[in-house]
C-alpha atoms as a printed R data frame, in Angstrom:
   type eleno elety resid chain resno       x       y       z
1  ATOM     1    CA   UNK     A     1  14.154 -14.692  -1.571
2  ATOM     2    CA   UNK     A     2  14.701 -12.407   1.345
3  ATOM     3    CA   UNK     A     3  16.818 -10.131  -0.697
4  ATOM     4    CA   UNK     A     4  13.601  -9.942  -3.421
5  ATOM     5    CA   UNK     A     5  11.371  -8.933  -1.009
6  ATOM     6    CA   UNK     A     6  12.845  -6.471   0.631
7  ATOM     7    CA   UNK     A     7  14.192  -4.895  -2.750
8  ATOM     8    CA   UNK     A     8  10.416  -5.176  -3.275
9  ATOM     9    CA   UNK     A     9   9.443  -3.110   0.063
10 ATOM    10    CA   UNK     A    10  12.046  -0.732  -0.761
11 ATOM    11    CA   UNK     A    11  10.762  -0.080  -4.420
12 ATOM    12    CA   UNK     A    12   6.773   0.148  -3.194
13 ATOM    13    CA   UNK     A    13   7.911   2.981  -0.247
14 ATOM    14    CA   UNK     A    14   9.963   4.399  -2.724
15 ATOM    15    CA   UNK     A    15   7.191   4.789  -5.563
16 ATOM    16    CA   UNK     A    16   4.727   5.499  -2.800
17 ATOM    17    CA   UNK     A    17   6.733   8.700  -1.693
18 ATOM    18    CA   UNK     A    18   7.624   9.759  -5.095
19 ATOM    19    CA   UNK     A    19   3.944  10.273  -6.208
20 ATOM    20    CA   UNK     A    20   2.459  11.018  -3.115
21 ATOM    21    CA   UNK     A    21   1.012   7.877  -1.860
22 ATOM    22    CA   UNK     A    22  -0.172   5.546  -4.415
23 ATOM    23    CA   UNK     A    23  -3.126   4.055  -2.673
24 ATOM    24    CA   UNK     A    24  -6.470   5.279  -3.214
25 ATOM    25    CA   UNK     A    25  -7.672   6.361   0.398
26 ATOM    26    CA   UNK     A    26 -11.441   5.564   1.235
27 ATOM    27    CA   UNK     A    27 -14.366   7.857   2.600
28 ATOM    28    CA   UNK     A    28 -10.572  10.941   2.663
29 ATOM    29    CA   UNK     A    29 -12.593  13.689   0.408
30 ATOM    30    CA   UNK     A    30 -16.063  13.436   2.543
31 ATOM    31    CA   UNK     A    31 -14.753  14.151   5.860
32 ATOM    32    CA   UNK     A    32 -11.187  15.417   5.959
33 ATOM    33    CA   UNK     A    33 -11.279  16.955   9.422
34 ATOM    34    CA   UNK     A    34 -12.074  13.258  10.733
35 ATOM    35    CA   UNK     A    35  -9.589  11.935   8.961
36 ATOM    36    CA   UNK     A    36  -6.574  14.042   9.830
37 ATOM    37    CA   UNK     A    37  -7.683  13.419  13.339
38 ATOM    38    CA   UNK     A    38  -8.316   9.580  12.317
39 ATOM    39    CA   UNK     A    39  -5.866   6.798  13.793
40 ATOM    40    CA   UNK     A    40  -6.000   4.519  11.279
41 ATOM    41    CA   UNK     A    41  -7.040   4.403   7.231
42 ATOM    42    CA   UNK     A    42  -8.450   1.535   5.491
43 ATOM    43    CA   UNK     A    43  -6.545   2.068   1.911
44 ATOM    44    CA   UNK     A    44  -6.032   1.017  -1.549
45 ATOM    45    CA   UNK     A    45  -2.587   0.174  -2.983
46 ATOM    46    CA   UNK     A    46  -2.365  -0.857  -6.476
47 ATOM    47    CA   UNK     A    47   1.372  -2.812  -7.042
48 ATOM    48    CA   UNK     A    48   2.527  -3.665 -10.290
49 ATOM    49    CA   UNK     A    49   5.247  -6.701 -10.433
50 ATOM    50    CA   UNK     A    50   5.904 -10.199 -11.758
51 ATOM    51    CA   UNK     A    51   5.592 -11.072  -8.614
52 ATOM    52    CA   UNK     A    52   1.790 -11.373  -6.793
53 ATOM    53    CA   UNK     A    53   2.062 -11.337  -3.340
54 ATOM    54    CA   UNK     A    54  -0.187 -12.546  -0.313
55 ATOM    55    CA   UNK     A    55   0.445  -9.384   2.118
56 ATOM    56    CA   UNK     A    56   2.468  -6.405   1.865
57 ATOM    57    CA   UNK     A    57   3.909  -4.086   4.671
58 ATOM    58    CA   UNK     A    58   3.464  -0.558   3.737
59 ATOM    59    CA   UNK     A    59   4.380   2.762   4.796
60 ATOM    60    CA   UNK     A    60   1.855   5.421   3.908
61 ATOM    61    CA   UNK     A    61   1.445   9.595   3.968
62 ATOM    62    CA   UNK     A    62  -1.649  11.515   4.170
63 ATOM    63    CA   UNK     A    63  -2.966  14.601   5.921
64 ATOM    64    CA   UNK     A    64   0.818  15.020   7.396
65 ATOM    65    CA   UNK     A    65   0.961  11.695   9.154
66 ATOM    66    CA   UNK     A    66   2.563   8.500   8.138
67 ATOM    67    CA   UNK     A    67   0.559   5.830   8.344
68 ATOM    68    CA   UNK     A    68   2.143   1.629   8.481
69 ATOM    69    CA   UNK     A    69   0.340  -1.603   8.191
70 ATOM    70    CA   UNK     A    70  -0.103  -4.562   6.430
71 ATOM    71    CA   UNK     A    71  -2.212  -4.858   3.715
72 ATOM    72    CA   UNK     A    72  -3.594  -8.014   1.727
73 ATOM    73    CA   UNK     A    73  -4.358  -9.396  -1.289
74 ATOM    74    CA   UNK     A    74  -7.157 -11.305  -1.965
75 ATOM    75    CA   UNK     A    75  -5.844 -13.730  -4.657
76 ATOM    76    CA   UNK     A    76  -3.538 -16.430  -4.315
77 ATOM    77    CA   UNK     A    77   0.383 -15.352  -4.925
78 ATOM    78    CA   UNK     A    78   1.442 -16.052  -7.718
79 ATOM    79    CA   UNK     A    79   4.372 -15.629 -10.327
80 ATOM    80    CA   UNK     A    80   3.915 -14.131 -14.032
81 ATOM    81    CA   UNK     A    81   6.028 -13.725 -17.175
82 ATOM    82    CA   UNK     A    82   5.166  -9.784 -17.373
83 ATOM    83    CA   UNK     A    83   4.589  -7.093 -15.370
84 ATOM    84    CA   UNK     A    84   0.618  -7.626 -13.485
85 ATOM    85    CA   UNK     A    85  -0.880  -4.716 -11.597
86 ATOM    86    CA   UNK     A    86  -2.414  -5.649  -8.049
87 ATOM    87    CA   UNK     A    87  -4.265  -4.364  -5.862
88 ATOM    88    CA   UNK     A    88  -3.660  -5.150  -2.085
89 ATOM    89    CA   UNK     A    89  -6.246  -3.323   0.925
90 ATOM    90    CA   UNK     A    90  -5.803  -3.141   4.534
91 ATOM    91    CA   UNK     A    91  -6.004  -0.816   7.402
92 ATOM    92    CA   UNK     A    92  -2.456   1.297   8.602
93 ATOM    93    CA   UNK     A    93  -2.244   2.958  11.602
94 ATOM    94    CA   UNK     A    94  -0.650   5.747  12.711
């Protein structure tokens, strides 16, 4: 199970970095010199998987920073024959 879920973690960072950040940031476009200068993000990360998780620790790049946190989900995990796309919100900090 460990193995999963890191594999997992590896594969969301991965696909995160490779399009630029997959989340959808909130309130970014209105005020962008606040938010380079901003501490922490409250973001949007849709996940698609078989497997719907509770919480997810991300790693996540805007405005030349990297941000980490955790971020949730608000449905219960669950398992599914195909592929389901979730989406999971939080704040990360810098």
């Amino acid at each position: 199970m460990k193995k999963i879920i890191v594999k997992c973690l590896v594969a969301l960072v991965a696909f995160g970095l490779v399009l630029g950040g997959s989340g959808e940031v909130i309130g970014l476009q209105d005020n962008k010199v606040e938010a380079a200068a901003a501490t922490k993000l409250y973001v949007t990360i849709s996940y698609t998987s078989q497997i719907q998780y509770g919480s997810l620790y991300v790693t996540y790049k805007a405005n030349g920073y990297t941000y980490k946190g955790t971020v949730y989900n608000q449905s219960q995990p669950l398992c599914y024959a195909k592929n389901v796309t979730n989406y999971y919100t939080g704040w990360v900090f810098r």
